[in-house]
C-alpha positions as CSV (number, residue, x, y, z in Angstrom):
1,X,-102.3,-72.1,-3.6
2,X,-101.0,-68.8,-4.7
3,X,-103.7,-66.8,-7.0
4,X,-101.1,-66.7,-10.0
5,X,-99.7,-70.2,-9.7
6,X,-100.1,-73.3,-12.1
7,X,-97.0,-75.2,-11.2
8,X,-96.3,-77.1,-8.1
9,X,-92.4,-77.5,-7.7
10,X,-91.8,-80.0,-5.1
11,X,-88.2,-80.1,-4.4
12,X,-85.6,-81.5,-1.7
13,X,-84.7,-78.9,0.8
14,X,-81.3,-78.9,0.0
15,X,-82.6,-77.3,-3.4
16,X,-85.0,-74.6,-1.7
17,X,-83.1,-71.9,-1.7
18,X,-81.4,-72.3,-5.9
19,X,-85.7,-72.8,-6.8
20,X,-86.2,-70.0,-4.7
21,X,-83.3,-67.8,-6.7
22,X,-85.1,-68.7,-9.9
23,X,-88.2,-67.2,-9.3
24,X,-88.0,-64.0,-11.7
25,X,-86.9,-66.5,-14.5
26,X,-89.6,-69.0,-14.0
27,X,-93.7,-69.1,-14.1
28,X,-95.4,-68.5,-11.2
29,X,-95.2,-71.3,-9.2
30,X,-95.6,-72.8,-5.5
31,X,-92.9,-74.2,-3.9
32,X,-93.0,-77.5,-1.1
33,X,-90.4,-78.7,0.2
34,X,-88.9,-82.2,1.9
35,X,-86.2,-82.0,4.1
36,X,-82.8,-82.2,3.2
37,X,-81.8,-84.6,6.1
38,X,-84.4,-87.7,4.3
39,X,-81.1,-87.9,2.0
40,X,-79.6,-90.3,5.0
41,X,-83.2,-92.2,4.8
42,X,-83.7,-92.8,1.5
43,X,-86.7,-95.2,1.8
44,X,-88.7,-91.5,3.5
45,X,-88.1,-89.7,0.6
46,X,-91.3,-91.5,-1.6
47,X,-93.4,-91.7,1.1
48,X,-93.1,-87.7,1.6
49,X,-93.6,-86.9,-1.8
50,X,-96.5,-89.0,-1.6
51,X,-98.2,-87.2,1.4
52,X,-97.4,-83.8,-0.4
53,X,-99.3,-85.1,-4.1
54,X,-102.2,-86.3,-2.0
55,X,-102.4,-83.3,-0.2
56,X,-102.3,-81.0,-3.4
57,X,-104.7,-83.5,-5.2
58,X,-105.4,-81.8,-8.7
59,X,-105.1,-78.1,-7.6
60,X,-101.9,-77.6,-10.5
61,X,-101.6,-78.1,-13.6
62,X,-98.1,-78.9,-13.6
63,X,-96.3,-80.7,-10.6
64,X,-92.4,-80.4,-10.9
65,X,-90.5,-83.4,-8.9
66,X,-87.0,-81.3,-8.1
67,X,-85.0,-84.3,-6.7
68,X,-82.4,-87.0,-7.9
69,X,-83.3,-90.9,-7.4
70,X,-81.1,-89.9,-4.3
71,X,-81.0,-93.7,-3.0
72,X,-84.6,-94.5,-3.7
73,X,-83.5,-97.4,-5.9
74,X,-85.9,-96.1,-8.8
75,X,-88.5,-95.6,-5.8
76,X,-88.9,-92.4,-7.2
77,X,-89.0,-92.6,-10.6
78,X,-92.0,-95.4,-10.2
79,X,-93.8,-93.0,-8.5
80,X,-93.7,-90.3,-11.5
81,X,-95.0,-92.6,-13.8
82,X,-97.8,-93.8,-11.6
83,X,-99.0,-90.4,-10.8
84,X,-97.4,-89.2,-14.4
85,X,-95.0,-86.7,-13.3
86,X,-91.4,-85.7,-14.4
87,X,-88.7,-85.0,-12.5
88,X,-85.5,-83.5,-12.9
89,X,-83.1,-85.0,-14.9
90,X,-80.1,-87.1,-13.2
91,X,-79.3,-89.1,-10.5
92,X,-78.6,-86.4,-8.0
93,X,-78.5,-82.6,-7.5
94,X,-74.3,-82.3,-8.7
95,X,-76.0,-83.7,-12.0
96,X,-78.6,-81.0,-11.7
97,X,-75.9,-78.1,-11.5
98,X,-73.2,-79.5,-13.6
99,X,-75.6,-80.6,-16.6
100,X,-75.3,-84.1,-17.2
101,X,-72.7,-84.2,-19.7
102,X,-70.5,-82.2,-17.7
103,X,-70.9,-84.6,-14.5
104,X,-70.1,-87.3,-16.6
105,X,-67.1,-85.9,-17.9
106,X,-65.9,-85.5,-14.1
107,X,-67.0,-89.4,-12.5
108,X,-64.7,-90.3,-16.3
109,X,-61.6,-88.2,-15.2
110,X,-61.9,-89.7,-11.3
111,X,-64.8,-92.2,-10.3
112,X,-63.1,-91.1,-6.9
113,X,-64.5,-88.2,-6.5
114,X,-67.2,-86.1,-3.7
115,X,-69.1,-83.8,-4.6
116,X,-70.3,-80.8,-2.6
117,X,-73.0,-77.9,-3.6
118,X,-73.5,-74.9,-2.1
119,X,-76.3,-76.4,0.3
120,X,-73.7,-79.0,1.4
121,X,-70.5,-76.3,1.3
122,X,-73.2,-74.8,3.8
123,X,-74.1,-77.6,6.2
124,X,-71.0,-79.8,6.3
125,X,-71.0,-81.0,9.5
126,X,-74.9,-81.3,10.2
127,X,-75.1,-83.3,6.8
128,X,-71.9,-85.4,6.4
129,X,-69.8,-84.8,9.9
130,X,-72.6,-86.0,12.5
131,X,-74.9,-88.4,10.2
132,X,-71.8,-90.7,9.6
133,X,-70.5,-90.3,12.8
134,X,-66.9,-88.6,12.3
135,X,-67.1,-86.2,15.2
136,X,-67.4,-88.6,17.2
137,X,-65.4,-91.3,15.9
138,X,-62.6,-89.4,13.4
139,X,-61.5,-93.3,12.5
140,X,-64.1,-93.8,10.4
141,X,-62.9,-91.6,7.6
142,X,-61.2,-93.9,5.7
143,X,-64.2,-96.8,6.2
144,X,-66.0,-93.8,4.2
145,X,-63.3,-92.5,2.2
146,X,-60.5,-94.4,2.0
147,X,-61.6,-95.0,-2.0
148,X,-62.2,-91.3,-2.6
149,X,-59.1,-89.3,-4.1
150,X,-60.6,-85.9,-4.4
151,X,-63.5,-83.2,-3.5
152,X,-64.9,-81.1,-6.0
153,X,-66.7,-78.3,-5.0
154,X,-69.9,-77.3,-7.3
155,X,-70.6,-74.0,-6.8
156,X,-73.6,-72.4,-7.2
157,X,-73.2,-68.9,-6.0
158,X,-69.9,-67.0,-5.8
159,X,-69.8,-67.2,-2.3
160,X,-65.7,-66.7,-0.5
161,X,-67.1,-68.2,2.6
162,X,-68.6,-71.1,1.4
163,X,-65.1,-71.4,-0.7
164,X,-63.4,-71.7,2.4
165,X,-66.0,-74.2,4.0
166,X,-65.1,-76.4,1.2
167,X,-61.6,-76.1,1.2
168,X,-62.0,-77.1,4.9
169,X,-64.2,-80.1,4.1
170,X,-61.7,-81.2,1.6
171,X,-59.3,-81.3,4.1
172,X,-60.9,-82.6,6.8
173,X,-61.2,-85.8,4.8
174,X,-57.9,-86.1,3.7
175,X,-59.4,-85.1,0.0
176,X,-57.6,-83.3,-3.1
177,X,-59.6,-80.4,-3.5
178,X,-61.0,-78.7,-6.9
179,X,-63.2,-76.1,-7.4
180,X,-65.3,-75.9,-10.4
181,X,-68.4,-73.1,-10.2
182,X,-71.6,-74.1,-12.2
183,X,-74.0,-71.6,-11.4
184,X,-77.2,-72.1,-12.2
185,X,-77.6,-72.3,-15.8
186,X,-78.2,-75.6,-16.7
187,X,-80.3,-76.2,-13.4
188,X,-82.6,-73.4,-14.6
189,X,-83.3,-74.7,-18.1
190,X,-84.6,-77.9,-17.0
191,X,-86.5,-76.4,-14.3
192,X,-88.4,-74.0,-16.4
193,X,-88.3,-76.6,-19.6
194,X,-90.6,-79.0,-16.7
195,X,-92.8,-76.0,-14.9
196,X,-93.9,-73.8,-17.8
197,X,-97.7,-75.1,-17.8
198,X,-99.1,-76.8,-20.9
199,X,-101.2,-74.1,-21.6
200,X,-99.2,-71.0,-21.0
């Protein structure tokens, strides 16, 4: 535990390095982190965070749970109000960077629609490509999706590479693509609104 440090943030990895980014507008805090690739096993994700809380016992006053529901099936959100934590608002990380009105907004205009962040602009192909099997078996893009009409890229950072990686992605699976930078407002307002600690 770091000298200065009240809050725990406990966050997927695919959030590490936007918590990270945050650090000089935030309060002190410690940062652990589950891996990003636990998104294609939902049912690890509790059971992670779990392992972490026991390990860190009461040594925080505040714990921050920086994840979505992610596929848990409300998995996770039992667990915060067992061990009476919050979390993040939203279903998933786009939510987190868009603000929740904003995502809604977009799912109204096309229910179609794939999202990428940064963190998935960035690891494409070890996070979608491989886990579902495309490079190896390119025929299965429209068993995954066939129901999609578009691919909106989130962006967090402004970032021409990752702008490219996206536009690849989008084509790759056949996908109208938009790009729509968030930054990282909104996700910094509810992260600081849930780790300032009750007594600062």
């Amino acid at each position: 535990m770091t000298a200065a440090a009240k809050t725990l943030i406990i966050a997927c990895g695919a959030l590490a390095r936007e918590v990270r980014a945050l650090s000089d507008q935030l309060p002190a805090f410690d940062l652990r982190c589950v891996p990003a690739t636990l998104h294609n096993r939902p049912q690890r994700i509790v059971p992670a965070l779990e392992r972490i809380l026991d390990e860190t016992g009461s040594a925080y006053e505040r714990t921050v749970i920086a994840f979505g529901d992610c596929g848990t099936g409300g998995a996770l959100d039992r667990l915060c109000a067992a061990r009476g934590l919050e979390r993040l608002p939203g279903a998933h990380c786009y939510a987190f960077f868009a603000g929740l009105s904003e995502f809604d907004a977009m799912m109204e205009e096309e229910l179609g629609t794939f999202f990428l962040t940064d963190f998935l602009a960035r690891q494409f192909e070890t996070m979608v490509i491989r886990p579902l099997g495309l490079d190896r078996k390119p025929e299965l893009r429209d068993l995954y999706f066939g129901h999609y009409k578009r691919l909106v890229f989130l962006s967090q950072t402004d970032d021409d590479d990752l702008l490219a990686n996206a536009n690849v992605a989008a084509a790759r699976l056949g996908l109208a693509f938009e790009h729509r930078p968030t930054g990282l407002m909104a996700f910094a307002r509810d992260l600081e609104r849930l780790s300032t600690p009750l007594a600062a």
